[in-house]
C-alpha positions as CSV (number, residue, x, y, z in Angstrom):
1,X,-193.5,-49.5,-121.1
2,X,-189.7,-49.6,-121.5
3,X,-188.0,-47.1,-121.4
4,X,-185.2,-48.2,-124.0
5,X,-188.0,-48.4,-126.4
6,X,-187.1,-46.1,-129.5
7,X,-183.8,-46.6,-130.1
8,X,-183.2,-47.3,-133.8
9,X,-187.0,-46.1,-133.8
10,X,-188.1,-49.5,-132.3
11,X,-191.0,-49.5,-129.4
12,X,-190.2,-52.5,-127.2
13,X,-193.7,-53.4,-125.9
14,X,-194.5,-55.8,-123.2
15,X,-196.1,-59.2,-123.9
16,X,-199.2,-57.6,-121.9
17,X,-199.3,-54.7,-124.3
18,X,-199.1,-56.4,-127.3
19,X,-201.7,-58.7,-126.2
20,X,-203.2,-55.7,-125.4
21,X,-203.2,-53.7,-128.8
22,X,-203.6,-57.3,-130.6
23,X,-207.1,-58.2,-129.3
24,X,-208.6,-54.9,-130.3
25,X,-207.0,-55.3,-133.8
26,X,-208.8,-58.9,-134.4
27,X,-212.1,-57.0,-132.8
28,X,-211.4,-54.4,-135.5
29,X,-211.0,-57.2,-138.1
30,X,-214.2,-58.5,-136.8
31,X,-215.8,-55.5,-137.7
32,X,-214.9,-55.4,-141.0
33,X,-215.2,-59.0,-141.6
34,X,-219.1,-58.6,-140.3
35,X,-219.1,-55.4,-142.8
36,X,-218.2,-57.9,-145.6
37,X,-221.6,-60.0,-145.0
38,X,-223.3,-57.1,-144.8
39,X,-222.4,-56.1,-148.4
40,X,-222.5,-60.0,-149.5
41,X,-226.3,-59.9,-147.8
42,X,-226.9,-56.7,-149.4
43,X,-228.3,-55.3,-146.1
44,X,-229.5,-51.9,-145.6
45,X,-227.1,-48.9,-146.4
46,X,-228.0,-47.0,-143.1
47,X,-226.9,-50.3,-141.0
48,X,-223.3,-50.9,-142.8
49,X,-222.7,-47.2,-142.0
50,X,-223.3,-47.9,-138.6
51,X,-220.7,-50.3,-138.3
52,X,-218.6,-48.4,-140.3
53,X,-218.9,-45.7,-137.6
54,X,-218.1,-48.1,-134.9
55,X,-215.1,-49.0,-136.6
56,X,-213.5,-45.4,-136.7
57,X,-214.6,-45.3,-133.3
58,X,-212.0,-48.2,-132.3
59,X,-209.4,-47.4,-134.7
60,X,-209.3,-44.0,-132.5
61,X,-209.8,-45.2,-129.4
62,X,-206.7,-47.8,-129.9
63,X,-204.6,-44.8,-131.9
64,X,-205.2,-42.6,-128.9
65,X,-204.2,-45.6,-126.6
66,X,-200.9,-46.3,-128.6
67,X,-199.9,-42.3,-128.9
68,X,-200.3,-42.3,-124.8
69,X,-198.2,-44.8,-124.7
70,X,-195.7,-43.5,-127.0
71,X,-195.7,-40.1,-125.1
72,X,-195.0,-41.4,-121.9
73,X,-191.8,-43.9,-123.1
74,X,-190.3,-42.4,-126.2
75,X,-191.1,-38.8,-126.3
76,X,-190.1,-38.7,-122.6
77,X,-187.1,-40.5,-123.2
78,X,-186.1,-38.4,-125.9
79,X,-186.8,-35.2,-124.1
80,X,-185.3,-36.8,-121.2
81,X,-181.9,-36.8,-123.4
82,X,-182.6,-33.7,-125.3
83,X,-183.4,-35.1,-128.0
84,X,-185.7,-32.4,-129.3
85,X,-185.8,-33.6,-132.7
86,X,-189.0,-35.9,-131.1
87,X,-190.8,-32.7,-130.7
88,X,-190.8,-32.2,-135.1
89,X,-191.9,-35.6,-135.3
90,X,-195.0,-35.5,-132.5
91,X,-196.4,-32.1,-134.2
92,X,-196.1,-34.2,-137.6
93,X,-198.2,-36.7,-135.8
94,X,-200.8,-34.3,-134.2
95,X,-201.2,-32.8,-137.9
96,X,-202.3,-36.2,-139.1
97,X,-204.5,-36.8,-136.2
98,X,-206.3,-33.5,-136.7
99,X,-207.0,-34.4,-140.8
């Protein structure tokens, strides 16, 4: 991750990352897409919540993957030039998590 990534609060991400962070969003579109023919097919309540399940599951698993990444290039950086400001906005963050 680059380290000149929040200036102007812009996260300059590699091509690798955003390849990364753009194949689990189309898996995630997948998901709901499938989700969609489950309604259309009017299939069993218990099995679209299942898949609904799933789905939070990889919305967290990629938030947690993009706040590890944004703690170890922007909130370092900003710490890194006192910028203690950063430390309001990752305690904002950690409150939504934690909803």
């Amino acid at each position: 991750m680059n380290k000149e990534c929040c200036k102007n609060k812009k996260t300059i991400r590699s091509d690798a990352e955003k390849k990364t962070i753009n194949n689990r969003l189309n898996r995630i579109e997948g998901q709901i897409k499938g989700i969609k023919n489950m309604v259309a097919e009017d299939r069993y309540c218990n099995d679209i919540l299942i898949q609904l399940s799933a789905i939070e599951s990889s919305i967290k698993s990629l938030s947690m993957h993009i706040l590890e990444n944004h703690l170890y290039s922007c909130i370092t950086d900003s710490i890194e030039k006192n910028d203690t400001e950063v430390i309001d906005e990752l305690m904002s963050l950690f409150k939504r998590f934690n909803k």
